[in-house]
N, C-alpha and C positions, 0 to 999 in steps of 0.2 A: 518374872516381872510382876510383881505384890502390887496393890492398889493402896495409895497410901490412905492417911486418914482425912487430909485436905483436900485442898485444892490448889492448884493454880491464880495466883489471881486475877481478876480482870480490868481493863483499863477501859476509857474512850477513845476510840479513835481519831481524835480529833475533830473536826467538822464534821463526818460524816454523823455523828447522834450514834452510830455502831459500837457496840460493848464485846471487844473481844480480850483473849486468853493474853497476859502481859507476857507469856512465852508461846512461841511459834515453832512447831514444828516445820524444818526446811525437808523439802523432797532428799535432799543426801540421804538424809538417815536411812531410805528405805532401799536407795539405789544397790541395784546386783545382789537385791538379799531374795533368796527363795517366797515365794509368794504367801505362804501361810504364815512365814516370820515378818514381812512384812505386813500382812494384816493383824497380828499380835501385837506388831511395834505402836502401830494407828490406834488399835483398841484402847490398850496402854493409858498412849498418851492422852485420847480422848475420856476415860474411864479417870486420869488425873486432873482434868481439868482443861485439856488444850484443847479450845477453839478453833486455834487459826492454824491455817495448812499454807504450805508455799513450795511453790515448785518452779519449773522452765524447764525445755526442752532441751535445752543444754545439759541437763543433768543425768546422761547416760538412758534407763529405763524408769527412771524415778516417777514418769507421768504416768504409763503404762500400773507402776506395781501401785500406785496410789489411788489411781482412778477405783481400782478393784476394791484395794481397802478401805474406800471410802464409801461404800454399797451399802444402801440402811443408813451413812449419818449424814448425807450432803446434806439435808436441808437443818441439820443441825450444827452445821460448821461454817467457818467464814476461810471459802479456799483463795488463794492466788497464786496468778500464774506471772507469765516475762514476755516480751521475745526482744531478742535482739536487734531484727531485721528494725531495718534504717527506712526503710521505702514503704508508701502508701501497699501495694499491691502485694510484697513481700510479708510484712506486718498483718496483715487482712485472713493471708494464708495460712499463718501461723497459729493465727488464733484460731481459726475452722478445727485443724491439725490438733492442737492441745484439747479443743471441749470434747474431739473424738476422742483420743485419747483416754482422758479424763473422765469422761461417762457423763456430762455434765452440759446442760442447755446455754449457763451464764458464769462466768466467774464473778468474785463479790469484788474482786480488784485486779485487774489488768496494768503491770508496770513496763517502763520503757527500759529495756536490759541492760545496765554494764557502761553508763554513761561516762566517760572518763576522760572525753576532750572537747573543747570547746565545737572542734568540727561536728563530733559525735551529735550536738546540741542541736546545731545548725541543718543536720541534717533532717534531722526527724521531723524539725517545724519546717522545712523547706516546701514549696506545694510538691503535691503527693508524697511527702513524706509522712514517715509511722504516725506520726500524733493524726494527718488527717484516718487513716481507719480507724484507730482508738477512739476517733470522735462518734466516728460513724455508728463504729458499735455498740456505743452508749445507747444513740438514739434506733438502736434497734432490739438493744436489751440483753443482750450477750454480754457487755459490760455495766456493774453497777459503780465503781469507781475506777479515778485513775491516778497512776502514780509512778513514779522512777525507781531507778536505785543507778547509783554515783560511787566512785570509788575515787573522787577528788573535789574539793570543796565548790574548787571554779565551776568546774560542772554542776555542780545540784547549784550551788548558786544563780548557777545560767540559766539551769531549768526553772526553777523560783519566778525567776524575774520574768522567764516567756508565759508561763500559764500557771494558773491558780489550782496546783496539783493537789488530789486528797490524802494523797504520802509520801514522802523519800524515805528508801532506802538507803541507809549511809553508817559506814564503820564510826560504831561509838566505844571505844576502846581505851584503858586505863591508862598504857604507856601513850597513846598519842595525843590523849588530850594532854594528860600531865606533864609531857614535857615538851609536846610542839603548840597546843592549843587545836590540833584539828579537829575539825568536829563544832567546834565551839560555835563558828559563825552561821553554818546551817540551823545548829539546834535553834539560837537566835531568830536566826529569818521563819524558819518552818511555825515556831510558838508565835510567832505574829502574824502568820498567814491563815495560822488554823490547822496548819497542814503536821499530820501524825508523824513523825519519825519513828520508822523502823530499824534498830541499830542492829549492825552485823558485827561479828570482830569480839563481840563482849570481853569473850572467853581469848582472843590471840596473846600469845606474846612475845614473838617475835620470827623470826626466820628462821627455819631448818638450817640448823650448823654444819650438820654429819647425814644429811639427807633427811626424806620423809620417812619421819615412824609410826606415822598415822594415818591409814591409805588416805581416806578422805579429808584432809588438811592438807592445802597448801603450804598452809602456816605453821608455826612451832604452838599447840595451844596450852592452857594450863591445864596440868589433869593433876595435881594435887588439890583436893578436896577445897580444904581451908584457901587456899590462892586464887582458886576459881572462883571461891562463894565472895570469897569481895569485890574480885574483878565484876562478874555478874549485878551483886548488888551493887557496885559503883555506875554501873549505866544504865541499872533498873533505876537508880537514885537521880537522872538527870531527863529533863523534860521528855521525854520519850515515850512510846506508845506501848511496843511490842522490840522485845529481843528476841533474836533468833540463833540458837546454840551451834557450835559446831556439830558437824555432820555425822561426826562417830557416835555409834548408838548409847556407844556407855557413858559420852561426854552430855550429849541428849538428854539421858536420863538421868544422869547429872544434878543439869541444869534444871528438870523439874523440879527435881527436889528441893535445892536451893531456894526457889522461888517460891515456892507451897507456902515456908517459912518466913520469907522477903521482910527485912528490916532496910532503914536507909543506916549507912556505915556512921559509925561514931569517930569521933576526932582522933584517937587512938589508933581506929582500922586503915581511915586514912593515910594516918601514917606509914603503918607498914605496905601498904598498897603502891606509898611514895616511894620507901626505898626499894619495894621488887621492882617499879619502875625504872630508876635510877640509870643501872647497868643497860638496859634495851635499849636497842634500836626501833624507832618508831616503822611499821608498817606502810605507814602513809607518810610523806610529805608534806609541811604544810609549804604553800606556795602564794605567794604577793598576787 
């Protein structure tokens, strides 16, 4: 793992006045890897240019191997974490659980995990539901921002609409926006709220046909060079903050490199970015 000669570039995170790395390292990358290879992967990426870290307890050991390798750079990185839980008390504990974990007094942003049905929404702002400890921890300093992540429009829409969040997390992906339009109406709402999009998916394209050939994807992703690097630069190219690559380390570091480089695609690239769309199935849904 060579140090290139660039960098990473960096964006604003929208409202917050914060200047972070426009690629994100996600906690997969380091999940179930021996602990020196995962401080190698960290060094890496932060020795390229990445800023910003992301994780949640969902993600196997990934908090555990990150906390470690992130020893010497926390106050030089902008990390964030999830959680799932839906309830005041739930949500409260979780976040205790992650900063131990993690070695770490504050997260720089704390999201609401996995938003994906209008209930999901209703829950959290329901009284003592998640967003009230989110709030609380703000005003205790454990949290410096807050934010979601959604994996369907209505959702982060919903969320938008309840509170004035400082990010969504939400798939910003070539075959969905180009052939369903998802994605479109959050980017919309978020660039008029202020509020940073963080896009996931960059790099998907589409469903495993013949199973998963990449432990850590759910998804089918691209791992040809040239197909990746414009899917990539097609959602570094739309209002957006921070991408966050898939989870395999060679796809990761990948997607650095691409980035180091970052052009917005020319009418030409477009094109063929059209027709790899074409044949896919969109990963998402869009839905009325």
């Amino acid at each position: 793992m060579g140090t290139g000669n660039s960098a990473v570039p960096r964006r604003m995170l929208g409202k917050t006045g914060v200047e972070v790395s426009a690629i994100a390292m996600g906690g997969i990358v380091v999940m179930n890897l021996p602990q020196k290879e995962a401080d190698a992967m960290v060094r890496w990426a932060h020795d390229n240019g990445v800023t910003y870290f992301d994780v949640a307890p969902t993600y196997g050991d990934a908090e555990e191997r990150l906390g470690l390798a992130l020893k010497g750079l926390r106050d030089k990185v902008f990390l964030a974490c999830k959680t799932e839980k839906r309830d005041k008390a739930g949500a409260a504990d979780a976040l205790r659980q992650s900063l131990k974990r993690l070695h770490t007094d504050h997260f720089d942003l704390y999201q609401l995990h996995a938003l994906r049905t209008p209930d999901d929404v209703e829950q959290v702002f329901a009284p003592d539901g998640a967003m009230d400890a989110l709030l609380r921890a703000r005003e205790q300093g454990l949290i410096r921002f807050l934010g979601f992540s959604a994996h369907s429009e209505e959702a982060a829409l919903m969320a938008l609409d309840r509170f004035p969040f400082d990010t969504a997390m939400v798939p910003i992906n070539f075959v969905c926006l180009l052939k369903n339009g998802f994605g479109r109406r959050v980017l919309e709402k978020a660039q008029a709220m202020g509020t940073a999009v963080i896009a996931i998916k960059a790099m998907a394209k589409t469903y495993w046909s013949n199973g998963r050939q990449v432990p850590k994807c759910w998804y089918e992703p691209l791992t040809d060079r040239h197909q990746a690097a414009l899917a990539l630069r097609f959602s570094l190219s739309q209002p957006i903050a921070v991408a966050i690559p898939p989870g395999d380390e060679r796809l990761f570091q990948m997607a650095v490199d691409i980035a180091k480089s970052y052009r917005p695609l020319e009418a030409e690239e477009r094109q063929q970015l059209e027709q790899l769309a074409q044949p896919l199935t969109p990963l998402f849904p869009l839905r009325d």
